[in-house]
C-alpha positions, 0 to 999 in steps of 0.5 A: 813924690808926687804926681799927676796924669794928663791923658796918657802922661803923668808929670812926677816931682820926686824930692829930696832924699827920694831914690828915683827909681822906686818912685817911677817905679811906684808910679808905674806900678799904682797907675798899671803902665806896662810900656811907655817911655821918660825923661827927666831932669833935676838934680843929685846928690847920689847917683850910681852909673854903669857901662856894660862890659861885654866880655865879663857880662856885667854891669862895672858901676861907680857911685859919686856924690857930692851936687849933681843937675841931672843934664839928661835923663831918658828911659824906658818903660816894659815889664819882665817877669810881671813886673815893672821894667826901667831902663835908664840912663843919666848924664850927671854934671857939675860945672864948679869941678868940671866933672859930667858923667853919664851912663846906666842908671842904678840908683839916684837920690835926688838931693833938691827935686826931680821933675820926670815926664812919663808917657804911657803907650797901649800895648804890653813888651816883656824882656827876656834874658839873652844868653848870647849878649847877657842882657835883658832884651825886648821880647815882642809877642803877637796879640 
């Protein structure tokens, strides 16, 4: 991986074999951005996606593998707890076999490159976990 800053933005090409995740996360965490948001494209060659079930309070998830381009990837960027904070979601497709899927992203090995836009924003949202719809939710605090 690696990456430049632009102001408040930071473009990042993850490469082959890398997990995406960890990498914006390392990039998050090295240059201290607690709030912001991102978008990406690129392609995989893994890539785990979830849907929440809101009866069991869980994520279902599905890996696939095989060629993927990343058709859309968004997210954003808050911290919990102290630490970095990612969610994000991605729309894998394959046009050979037809196949597009799309959901919560837990995991993606890129398997050629990624190309991610991050921007970072002043200001700090935590998350906090909500009994009543078993997710982490955005906590905004008074400065």
């Amino acid at each position: 991986m690696e990456y430049r800053k632009f102001g408040q933005d930071y473009a990042v090409r993850i490469d082959r074999g890398e997990e995406i995740l960890e990498s914006l996360a390392k990039v998050c965490e090295t240059e201290k951005i607690r709030l912001g948001c991102l978008s990406g494209l690129g392609a995989v060659g893994e890539v785990t996606l979830g849907v929440f079930d809101r009866e069991d309070f869980r994520y279902k998830t599905k890996t696939f593998q095989g060629d993927y381009e990343i058709a859309s990837c968004s997210g954003n960027i808050t911290s919990m707890n102290g630490n970095t904070y990612l969610h994000v979601h991605m729309t894998a497709s394959n046009t050979e076999t037809g196949e597009c899927h799309g959901g919560h992203l837990n995991r993606g090995v890129v398997s050629l490159t990624g190309e991610f836009f991050l921007h970072a924003m002043d200001g700090d949202v935590d998350r906090e976990y909500s009994d009543e719809v078993g997710l982490n939710l955005m906590k905004f605090t008074d400065r």
